[in-house]
N, C-alpha and C positions, 0 to 999 in steps of 0.2 A: 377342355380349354377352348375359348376361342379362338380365331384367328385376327379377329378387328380388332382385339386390345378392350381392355376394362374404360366403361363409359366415365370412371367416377377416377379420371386422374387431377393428381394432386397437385395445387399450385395456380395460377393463374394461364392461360391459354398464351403461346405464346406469341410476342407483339402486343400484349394488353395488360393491363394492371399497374399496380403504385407501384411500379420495380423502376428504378433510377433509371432516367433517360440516357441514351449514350451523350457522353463526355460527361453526363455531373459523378461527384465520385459519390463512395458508400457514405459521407455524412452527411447525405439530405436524407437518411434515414435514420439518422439518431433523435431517440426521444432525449426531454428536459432529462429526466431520471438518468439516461446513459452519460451523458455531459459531464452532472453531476460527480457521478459513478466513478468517472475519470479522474475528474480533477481530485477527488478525495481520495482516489488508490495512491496519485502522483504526492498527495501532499504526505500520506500515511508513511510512502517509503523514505521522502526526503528526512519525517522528524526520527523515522529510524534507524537511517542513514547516518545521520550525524548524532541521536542522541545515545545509542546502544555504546558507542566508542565512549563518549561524557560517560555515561552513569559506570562502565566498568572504569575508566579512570579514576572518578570520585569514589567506586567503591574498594579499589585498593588504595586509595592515600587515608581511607579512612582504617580501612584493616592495617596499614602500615602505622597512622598516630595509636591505636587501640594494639599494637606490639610493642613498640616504645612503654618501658618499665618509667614506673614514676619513683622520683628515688624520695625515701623516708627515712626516719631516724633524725640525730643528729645533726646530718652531712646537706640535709636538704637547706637551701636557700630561701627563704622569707622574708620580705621587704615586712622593714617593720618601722 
């Protein structure tokens, strides 16, 4: 092993390169795609958020009308 360290380190030298200037913060390094990325996780969990509650409410008022017996015979009611 050497003592000087491996010539081929990783990363840009440091003081140089496209690394965020001091004070800008980490989104001067967000591409169009990550933005996106975002705003589509945020929108995916709000329709989940509120729709998962909806669909199982509609889907027990449906299994509740589909329990309700229909009544036949005679007894039943018929607008005539």
């Amino acid at each position: 092993m050497s003592t000087h360290g491996s010539p081929y380190t990783s990363g840009p030298p440091p003081g140089r390169g496209p690394g965020p200037s001091p004070g800008a913060g980490a989104t001067s390094l967000w591409r169009a795609s990550d933005r996106f990325e975002r705003w589509f996780r945020r929108v995916l969990i709000v329709v989940l958020l509120l729709g998962l509650p909806a669909a199982a409410v509609g889907a027990g008022l449906k299994a509740y009308e589909a329990s309700i017996p229909i009544p036949s015979g005679p007894h039943r009611s018929v607008p005539e």
